[in-house]
C-alpha positions in Angstrom: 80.3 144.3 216.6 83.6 145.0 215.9 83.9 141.6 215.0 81.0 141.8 212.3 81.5 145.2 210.9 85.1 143.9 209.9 83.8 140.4 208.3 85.1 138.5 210.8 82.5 137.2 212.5 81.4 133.5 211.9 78.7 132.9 214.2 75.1 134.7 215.8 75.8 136.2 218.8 72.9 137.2 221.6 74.4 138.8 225.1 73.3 139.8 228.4 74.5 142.3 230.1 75.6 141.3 233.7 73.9 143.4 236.4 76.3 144.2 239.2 77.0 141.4 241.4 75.7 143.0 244.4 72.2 144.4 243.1 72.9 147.2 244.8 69.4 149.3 243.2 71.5 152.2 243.3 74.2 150.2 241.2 72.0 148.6 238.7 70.9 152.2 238.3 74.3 153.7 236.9 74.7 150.2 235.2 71.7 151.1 233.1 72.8 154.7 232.0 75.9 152.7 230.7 74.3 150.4 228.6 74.2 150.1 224.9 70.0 150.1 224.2 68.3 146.9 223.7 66.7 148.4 220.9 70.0 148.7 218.9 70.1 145.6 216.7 72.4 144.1 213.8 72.7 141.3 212.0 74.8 138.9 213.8 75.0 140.4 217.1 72.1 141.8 219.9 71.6 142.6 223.0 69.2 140.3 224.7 68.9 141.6 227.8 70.5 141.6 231.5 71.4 139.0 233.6 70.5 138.7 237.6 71.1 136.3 240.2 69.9 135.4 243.4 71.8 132.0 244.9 75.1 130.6 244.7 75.6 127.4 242.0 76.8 123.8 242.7 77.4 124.5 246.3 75.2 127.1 246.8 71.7 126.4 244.8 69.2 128.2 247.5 67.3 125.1 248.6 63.8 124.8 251.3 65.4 121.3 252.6 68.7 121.5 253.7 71.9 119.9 252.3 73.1 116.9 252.9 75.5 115.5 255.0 78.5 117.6 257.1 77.6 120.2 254.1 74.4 121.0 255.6 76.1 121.7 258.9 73.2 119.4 261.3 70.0 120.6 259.0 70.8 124.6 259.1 72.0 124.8 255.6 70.2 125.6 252.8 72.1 127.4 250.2 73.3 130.9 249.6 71.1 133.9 248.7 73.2 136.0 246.7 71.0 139.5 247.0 68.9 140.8 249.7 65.2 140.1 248.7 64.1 143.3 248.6 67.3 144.8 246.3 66.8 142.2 243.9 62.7 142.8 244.0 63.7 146.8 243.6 66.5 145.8 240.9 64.1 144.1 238.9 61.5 146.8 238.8 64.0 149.2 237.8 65.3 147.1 234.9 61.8 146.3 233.6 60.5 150.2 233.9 64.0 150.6 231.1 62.4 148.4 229.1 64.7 145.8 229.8 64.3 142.0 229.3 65.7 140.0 232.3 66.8 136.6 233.2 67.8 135.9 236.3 70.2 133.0 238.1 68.2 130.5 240.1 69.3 126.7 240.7 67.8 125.9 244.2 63.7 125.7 244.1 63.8 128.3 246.9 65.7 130.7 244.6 63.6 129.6 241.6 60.8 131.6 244.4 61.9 134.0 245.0 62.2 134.9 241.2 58.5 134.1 240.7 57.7 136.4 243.2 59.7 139.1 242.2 58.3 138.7 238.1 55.1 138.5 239.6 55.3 142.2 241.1 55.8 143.3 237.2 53.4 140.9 236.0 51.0 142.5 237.7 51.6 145.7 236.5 51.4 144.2 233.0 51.2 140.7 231.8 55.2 139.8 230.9 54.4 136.8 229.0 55.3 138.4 225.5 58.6 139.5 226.8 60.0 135.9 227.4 61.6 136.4 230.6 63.9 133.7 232.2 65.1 131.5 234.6 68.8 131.0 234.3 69.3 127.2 235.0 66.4 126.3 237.0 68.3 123.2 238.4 65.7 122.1 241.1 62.4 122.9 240.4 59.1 122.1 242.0 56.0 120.2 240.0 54.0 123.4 241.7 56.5 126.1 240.3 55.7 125.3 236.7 52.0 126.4 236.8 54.0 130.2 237.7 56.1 129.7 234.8 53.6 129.1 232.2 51.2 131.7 233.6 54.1 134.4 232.9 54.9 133.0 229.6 58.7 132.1 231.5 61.5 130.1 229.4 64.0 128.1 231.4 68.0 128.0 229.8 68.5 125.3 230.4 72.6 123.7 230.4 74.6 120.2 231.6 76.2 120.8 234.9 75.0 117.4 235.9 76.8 115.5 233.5 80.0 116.7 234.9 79.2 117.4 238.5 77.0 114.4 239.3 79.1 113.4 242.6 79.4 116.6 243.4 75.8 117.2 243.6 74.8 114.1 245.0 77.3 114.8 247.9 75.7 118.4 248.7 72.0 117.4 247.9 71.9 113.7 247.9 71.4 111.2 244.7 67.5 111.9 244.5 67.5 115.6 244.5 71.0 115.4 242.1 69.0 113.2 239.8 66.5 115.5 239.6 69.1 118.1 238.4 67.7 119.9 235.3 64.5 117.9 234.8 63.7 118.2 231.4 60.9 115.9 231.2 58.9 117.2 233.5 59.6 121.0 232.2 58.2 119.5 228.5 55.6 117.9 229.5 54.5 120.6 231.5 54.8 122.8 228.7 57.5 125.2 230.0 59.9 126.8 227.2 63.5 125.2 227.1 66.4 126.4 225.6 69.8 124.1 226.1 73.1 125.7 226.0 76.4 125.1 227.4 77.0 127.6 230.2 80.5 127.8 229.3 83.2 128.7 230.9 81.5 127.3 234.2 81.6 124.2 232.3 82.7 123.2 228.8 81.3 124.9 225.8 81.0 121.4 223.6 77.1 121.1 222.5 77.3 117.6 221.7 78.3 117.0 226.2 74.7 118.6 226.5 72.5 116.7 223.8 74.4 113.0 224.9 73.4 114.1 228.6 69.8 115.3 228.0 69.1 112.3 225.9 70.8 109.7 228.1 70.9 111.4 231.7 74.6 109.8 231.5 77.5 111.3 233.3 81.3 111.7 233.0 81.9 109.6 236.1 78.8 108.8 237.8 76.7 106.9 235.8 73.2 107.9 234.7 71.5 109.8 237.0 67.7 110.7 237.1 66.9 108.2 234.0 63.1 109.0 234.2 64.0 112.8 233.0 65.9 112.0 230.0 64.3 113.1 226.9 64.6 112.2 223.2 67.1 113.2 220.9 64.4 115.3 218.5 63.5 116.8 221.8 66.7 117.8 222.5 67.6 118.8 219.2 64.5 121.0 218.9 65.5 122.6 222.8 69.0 123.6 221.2 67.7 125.1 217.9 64.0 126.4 217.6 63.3 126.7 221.7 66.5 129.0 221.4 65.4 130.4 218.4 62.0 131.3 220.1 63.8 132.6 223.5 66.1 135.0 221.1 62.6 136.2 219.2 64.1 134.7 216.2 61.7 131.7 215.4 60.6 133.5 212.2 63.9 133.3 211.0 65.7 130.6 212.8 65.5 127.5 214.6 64.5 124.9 211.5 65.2 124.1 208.0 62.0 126.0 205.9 61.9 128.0 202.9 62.6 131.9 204.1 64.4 130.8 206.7 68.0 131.5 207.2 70.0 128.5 206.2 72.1 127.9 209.6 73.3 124.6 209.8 75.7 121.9 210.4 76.6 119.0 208.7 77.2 115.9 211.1 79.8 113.1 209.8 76.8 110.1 212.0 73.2 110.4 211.2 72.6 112.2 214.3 68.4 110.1 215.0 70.1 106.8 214.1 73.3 106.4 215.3 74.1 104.3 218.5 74.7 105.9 221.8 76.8 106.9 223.2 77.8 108.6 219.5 76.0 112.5 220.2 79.3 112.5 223.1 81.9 112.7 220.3 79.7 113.9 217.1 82.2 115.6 215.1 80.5 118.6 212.6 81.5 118.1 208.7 80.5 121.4 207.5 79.0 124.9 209.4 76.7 127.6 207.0 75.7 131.0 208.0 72.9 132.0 206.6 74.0 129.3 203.8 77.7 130.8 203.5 80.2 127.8 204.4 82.0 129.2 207.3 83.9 126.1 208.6 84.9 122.7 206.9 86.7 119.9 207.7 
């Protein structure tokens, strides 16, 4: 904010707060008493809500089969849960009763449980769909989760870990459950909300890494994996702008080129639908507006 109220400030920016690591209830209590409100709003920079987590990431998604290989230590391991079940189920009570919105950190399908559950106690206090909760991630879903997801109105964010970790992955979890790493297919056709962002600093902050991957399934140094889940480049276009225009509230404003809208845009040097692949992996940007203020050329 500093940033903005000093004219510096280039770019729209929408945080989460990080709940403490341990979920400690009595923790994410004195965390909220900290907190700016998420009422408090300005022009280029919100707060979007708070950020939980339940499992570890690359090497320890929270799984129901075990990992492969020496890594899953003769069929006994399964991942890491990161928070007692019952602190995070009491953590995320006490977050929503502040009225705040929450997306939590889930790769492994048993994790991605374990936050259905705990949204569910809300849910059925109050249908949550309006709020546009979260899954952080969501890395290895089940076909049966989704039904959850769309019944709470859920979004998953959605990033590309698997374009740079593929042999990682496929050494913990095997090359069928890697390939299935971030299945956007199957969350679109199912109807579940994406977003697609970068995650950095876990991994690199380039956008163009993540709409080559999504559209291609390719990797850095393992080939494609999980071709059947790539999806196409308006797809993925539409999952970086107007899916995280509609997971920030902001599709009214934001997301796509229409009259009344605000005019943020880039300008690409290759026709971005036409050109040949693998061209999204080194698109270079022309031209960047703001609300149709140039605020970086070339």
């Amino acid at each position: 904010r500093e940033l903005e109220e000093t004219g510096r400030l280039s770019m729209r920016v929408e945080f989460l707060f990080r709940s403490p690591r341990s979920a400690n209830p009595e923790a994410v209590d004195e965390a909220i008493g900290s907190w700016a409100k998420p009422q408090r709003k300005s022009r280029l920079v919100q707060i979007g809500g708070v950020k939980l987590g339940v499992d570890g990431g690359f090497e320890g998604g929270l799984m129901r089969d075990a990992y492969e290989g020496p890594w899953g230590d003769g069929g006994r391991f399964y991942g890491l849960q990161t928070v007692p079940t019952e602190d995070f189920y009491q953590s995320v009570s006490m977050l929503a009763d502040a009225g705040w919105r929450i997306a939590t950190h889930a790769v492994g399908d048993a994790a991605i449980d374990l936050v259905l559950d705990a949204y569910a106690e809300i849910d059925a206090r109050g249908p949550i769909a309006e709020k546009r909760w979260v899954i952080e991630h969501g890395f290895i879903p089940r076909p049966d989760q989704f039904d959850r997801m769309l019944d709470m109105g859920l979004a998953v964010s959605a990033q590309n870990h698997l374009y740079l970790a593929a042999p990682s992955l496929a050494k913990y979890w095997g090359a069928e459950r890697a390939g299935w790493t971030t299945p956007l297919r199957a969350y679109i056709d199912a109807g579940v909300p994406v977003s697609l962002g970068t995650d950095a600093p876990v991994v690199p902050y380039d956008p163009w890494w993540v709409l080559h991957h999504f559209t291609t399934r390719g990797t850095i140094s393992a080939g494609v994996f999980g071709e059947d889940q790539f999806i196409s480049r308006i797809e993925a276009l539409e999952a970086m702008t107007l899916g995280y225009a509609w997971l920030t509230f902001g599709e009214d404003e934001r997301g796509t080129l229409d009259v009344g809208k605000l005019a943020d845009l880039v300008v690409t040097q290759e026709d971005y639908l036409r050109c040949e692949d693998p061209c999204l992996e080194s698109m270079e940007v022309d031209l960047t507006l703001l609300e149709g203020r140039v605020v970086w050329e070339r």
